[in-house]
TIKE-180766 format. One record per residue: residue in three letters; x, y, z of N, C-alpha, C in turn. Coordinates in steps of 0.02 Angstrom, whole numbers, plus 50000, padded with zeros to 5 digits. Layout:
<pts>
ALAXYZXYZXYZ...
</pts>
This chain:
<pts>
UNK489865032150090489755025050083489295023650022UNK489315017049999488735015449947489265017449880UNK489845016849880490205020149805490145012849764UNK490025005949804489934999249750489324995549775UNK489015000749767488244996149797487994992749712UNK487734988049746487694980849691488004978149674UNK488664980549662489194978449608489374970549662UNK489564964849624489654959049662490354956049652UNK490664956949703491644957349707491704950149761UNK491924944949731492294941749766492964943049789UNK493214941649847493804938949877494064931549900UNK494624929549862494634923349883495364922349930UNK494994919649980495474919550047495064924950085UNK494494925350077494194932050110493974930650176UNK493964922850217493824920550275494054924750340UNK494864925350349495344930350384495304934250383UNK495994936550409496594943050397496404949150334UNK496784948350310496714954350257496034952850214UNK496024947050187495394946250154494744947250169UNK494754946650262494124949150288494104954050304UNK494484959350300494524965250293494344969350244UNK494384966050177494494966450118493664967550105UNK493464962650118492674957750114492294965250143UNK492324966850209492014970150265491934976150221UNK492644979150199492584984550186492014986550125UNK492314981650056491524982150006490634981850019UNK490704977650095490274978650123489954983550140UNK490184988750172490184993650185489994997950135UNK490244995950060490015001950036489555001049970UNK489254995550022488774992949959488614985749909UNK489094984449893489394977849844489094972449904UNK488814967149843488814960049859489474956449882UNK489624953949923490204949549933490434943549932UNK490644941649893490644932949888491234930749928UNK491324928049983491854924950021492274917949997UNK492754918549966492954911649947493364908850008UNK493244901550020493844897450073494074890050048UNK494614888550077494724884250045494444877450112UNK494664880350185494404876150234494244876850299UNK494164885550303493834887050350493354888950347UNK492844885650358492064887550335491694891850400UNK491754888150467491674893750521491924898650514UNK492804900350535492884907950494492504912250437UNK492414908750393492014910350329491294913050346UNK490964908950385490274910350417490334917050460UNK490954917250490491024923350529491144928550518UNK491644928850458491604935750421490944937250360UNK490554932050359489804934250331489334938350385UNK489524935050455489134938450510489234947350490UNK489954948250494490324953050492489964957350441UNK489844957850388489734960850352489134964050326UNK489164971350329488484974750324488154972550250UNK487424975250260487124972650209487034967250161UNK486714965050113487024959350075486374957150014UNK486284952949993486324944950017487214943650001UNK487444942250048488114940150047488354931850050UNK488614927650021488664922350028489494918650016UNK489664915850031490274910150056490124904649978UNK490764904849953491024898049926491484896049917UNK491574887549955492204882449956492414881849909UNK493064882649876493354880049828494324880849852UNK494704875749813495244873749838495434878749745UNK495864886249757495914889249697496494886649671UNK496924882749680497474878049651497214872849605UNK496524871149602496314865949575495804870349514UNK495884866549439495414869349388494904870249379UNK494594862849420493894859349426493464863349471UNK493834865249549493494866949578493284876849564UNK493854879449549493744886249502493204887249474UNK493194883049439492714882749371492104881149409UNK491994878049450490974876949494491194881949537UNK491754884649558491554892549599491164898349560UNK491504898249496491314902249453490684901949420UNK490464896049415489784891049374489274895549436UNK489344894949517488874895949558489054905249555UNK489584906949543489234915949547488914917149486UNK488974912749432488654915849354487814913149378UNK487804907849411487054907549432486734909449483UNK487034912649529486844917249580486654923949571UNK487144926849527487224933949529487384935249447UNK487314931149409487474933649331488004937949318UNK488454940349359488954944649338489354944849378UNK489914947249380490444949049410490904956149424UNK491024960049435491294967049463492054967449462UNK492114963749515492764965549560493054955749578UNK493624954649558493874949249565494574951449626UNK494554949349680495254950149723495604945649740UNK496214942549704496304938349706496984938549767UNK496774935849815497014937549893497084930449914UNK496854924949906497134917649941498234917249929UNK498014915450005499134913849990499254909450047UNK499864904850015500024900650091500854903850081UNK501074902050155501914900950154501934896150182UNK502364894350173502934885950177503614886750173UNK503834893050214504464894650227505114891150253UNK505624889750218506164885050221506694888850179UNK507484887150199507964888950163507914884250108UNK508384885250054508334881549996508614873950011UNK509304872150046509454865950068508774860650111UNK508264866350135507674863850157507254863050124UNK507004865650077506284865650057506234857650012UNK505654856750018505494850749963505244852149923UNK505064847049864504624849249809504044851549815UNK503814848249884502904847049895502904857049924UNK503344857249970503434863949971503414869649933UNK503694868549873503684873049828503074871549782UNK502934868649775502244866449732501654870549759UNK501804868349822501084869949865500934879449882UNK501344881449863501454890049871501184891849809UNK501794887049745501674889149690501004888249634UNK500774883549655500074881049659499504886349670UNK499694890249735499004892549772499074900149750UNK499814900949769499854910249749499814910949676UNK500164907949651500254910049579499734905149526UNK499744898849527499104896049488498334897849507UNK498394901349555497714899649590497534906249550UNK497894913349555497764919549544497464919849463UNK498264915249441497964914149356497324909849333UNK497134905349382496344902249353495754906249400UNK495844910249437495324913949464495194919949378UNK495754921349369495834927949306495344922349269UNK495624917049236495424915549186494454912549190UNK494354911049238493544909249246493214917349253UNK493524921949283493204928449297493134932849228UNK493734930649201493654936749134493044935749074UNK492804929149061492334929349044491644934349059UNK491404933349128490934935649177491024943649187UNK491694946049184491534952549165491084956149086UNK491834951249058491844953748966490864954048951UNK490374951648999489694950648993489574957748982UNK489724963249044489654967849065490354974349009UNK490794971948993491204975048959491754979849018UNK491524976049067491974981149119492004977249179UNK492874977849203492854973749264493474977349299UNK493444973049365494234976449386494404968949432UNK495234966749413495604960349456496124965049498UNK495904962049572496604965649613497084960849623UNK497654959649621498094953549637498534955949704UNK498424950049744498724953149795499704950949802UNK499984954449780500754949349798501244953349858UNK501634955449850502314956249924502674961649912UNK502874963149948503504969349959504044962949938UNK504284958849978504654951849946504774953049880UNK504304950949834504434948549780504884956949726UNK504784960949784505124965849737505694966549765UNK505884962949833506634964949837506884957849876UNK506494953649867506874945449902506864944049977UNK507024938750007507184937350074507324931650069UNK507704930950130507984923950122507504919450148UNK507544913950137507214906650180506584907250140UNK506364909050092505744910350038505754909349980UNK506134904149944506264906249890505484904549854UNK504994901049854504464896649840503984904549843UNK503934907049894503354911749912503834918449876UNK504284920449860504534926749838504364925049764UNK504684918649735504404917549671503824916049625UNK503224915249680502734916749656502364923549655UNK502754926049724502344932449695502524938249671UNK503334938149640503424939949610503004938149524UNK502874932449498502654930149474501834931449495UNK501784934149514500804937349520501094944049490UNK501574947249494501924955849475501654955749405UNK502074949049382501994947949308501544947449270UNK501024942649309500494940149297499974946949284UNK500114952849322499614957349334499794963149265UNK500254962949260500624968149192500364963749111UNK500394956049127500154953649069499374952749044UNK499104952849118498414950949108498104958149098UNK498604966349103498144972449090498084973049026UNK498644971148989498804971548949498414967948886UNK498184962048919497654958548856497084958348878UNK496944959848947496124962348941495654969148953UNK496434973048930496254981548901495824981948861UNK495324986448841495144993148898494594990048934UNK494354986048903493714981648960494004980949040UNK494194977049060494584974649124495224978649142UNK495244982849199495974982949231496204979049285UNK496804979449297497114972649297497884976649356UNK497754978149433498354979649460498224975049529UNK498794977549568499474973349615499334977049686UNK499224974349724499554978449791499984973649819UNK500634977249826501104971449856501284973949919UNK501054970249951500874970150027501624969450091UNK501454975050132502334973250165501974970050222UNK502304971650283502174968150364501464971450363UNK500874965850370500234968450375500084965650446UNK499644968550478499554966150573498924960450584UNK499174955450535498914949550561498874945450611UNK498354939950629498674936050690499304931850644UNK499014930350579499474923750560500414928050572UNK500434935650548501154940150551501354939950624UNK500814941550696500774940750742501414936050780UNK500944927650746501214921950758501914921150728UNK501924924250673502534921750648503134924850655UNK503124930350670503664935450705503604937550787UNK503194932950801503154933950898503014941350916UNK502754943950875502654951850866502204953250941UNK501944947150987501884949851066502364951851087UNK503034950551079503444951651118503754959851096UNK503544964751128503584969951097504384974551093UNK505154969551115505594970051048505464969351008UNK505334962050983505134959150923504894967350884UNK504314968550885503804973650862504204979250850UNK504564983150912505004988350891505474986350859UNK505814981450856506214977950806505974981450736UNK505504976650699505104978850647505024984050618UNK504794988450679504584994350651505015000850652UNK505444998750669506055003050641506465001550567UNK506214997650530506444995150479505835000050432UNK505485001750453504855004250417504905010950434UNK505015015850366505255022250347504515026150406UNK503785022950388503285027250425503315024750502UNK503625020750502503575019150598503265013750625UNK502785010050577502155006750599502215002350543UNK501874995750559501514990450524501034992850488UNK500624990450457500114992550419499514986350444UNK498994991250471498364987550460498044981550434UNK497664977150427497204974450373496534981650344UNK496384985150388495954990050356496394994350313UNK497114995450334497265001150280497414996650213UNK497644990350202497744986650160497004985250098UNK496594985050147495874985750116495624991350067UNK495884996850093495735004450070496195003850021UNK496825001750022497275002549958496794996749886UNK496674992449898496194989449862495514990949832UNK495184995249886494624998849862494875005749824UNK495445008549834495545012749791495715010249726UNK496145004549700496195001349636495474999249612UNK494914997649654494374997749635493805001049606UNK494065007349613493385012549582493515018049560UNK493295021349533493285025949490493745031349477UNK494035032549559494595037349570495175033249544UNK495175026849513495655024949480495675023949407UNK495085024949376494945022849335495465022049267UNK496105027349256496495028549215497225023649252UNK497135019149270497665015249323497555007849289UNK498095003349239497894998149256498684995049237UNK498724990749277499654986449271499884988049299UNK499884991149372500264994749422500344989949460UNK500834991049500501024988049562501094993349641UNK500554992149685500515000049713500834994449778UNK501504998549822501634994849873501264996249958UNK501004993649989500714996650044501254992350119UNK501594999250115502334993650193502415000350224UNK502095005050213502365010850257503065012850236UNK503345011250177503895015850118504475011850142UNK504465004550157505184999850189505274998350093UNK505064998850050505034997549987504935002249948UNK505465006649907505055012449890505445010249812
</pts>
C-alpha cells in the first residue's frame, strides 16, 4: 500500500458503483481523492466516509457543462495546486432503439460521456503540464468495440472516448499518458437493476456469454485503473485495455 501517497487523483462520477470503487481504492494507497458528483451529494458524502486516509474532499459539478468544469478545476488548483491522476468515469444511459430515441436522448449521453471526458482533459491538462507529468484514465465499453442494439447514443460515445483517448496520448506525449479501460458487465446495483441480474437465470444467462464465467467486480475494475496508473505502466499510453472477463477479445 502507499504506491500514490500524496499524489491527488480525482474521479468524476466517483459517488457509486465503479467510481467508488475507483475512489476507495487510491485511497488505500495513499492519494488524495477528489470525488466529483453531479447530484448525489449524500452518496458522495458516503463514499468520503469510505475512504481511508485523506484530507479527502467532494466536488459538485454537472461535467457536460464548461462553466461548471472550469470552477471544479479553479477549486482543485486552489486546494491542492496540482493534479496526478484525472479518471474520467461519469456516464449516463438513455437506452432506446433508434425509431425511439429522441434528440434530448442522444444529447444527454453525448453530452456527459463524451463532452464531459473531453472538458475534464482539457481543464486537467494544464494542472498537470505544472508538474510535467500526469496520467487521464477514460473510462468507455466493451460496446463501443463491438455494438449492441437499442444504444446507439451510449455505443457512440464511447466509442468516441476510444478516440478521444488515442488522440489526447498522442498530443500530450511524453508529459501526460492518456489510456481506456473499456469496461464489460461490471456488478453494479445500477447492472443489477437493469438486467434483473436477482433473478439468477437472468445471471447464469450472462455469464455464460463470458469466456471467464463471471461478471467482473467494481474492485477488479478499479485495479485495472490503478494499474494504468502507476509506474508498472509507465511505457503504456493510447491503449484500450478491455476488463469483461475475455466476452471481447
Amino acid at each position: 500500500m502507499g504506491g500514490f501517497k500524496d499524489e491527488v487523483v480525482l474521479v468524476t462520477g466517483g459517488s457509486r458503483g465503479v467510481g467508488r470503487a475507483i475512489a476507495r481504492l487510491f485511497a488505500q494507497e495513499g492519494a488524495r481523492v477528489i470525488v466529483n458528483y453531479k447530484n448525489g451529494q449524500t452518496e458522495a458524502e458516503e463514499t468520503l466516509s469510505l475512504l481511508d486516509g485523506g484530507p479527502h474532499f467532494a466536488l459538485q459539478a454537472d461535467i457536460s457543462k464548461a462553466a461548471e468544469v472550469r470552477a471544479m478545476f479553479h477549486q482543485i488548483e486552489k486546494k491542492c495546486g496540482r493534479l496526478g491522476v484525472l479518471v474520467n468515469n461519469a456516464g449516463v444511459n438513455r437506452d432506446a432503439r433508434l425509431e425511439s430515441m429522441t434528440e434530448t436522448m442522444w444529447d444527454e449521453v453525448v453530452t456527459t460521456n463524451l463532452k464531459g471526458a473531453f472538458l475534464c482533459a482539457q481543464s486537467a491538462a494544464p494542472l498537470m503540464m505544472k508538474d510535467k507529468r500526469g496520467v487521464m484514465i477514460n473510462i468507455a465499453s466493451e460496446t463501443a468495440l463491438t455494438g449492441r442494439a437499442g444504444a446507439c447514443n451510449y455505443i457512440a460515445a464511447k466509442a468516441g472516448v476510444v478516440g478521444l483517448t488515442k488522440a489526447l496520448a498522442r498530443e500530450l506525449a511524453p508529459s501526460i499518458r492518456v489510456n481506456c479501460i473499456a469496461l464489460g458487465y461490471t456488478l453494479t446495483e445500477e447492472l443489477i437493476e437493469r438486467f434483473n441480474l436477482d433473478d439468477a437465470d437472468n445471471l447464469r444467462r450472462i455469464e455464460k456469454e463470458i469466456p471467464l464465467g463471471k461478471i467482473a467486480s467494481p474492485e477488479e475494475a478499479a485495479r485495472a485503473v490503478l494499474f494504468l496508473s502507476n509506474q508498472a505502466s509507465s511505457c503504456v499510453t493510447g491503449q484500450v485495455l478491455a476488463v469483461g472477463g475475455g466476452r471481447w477479445m
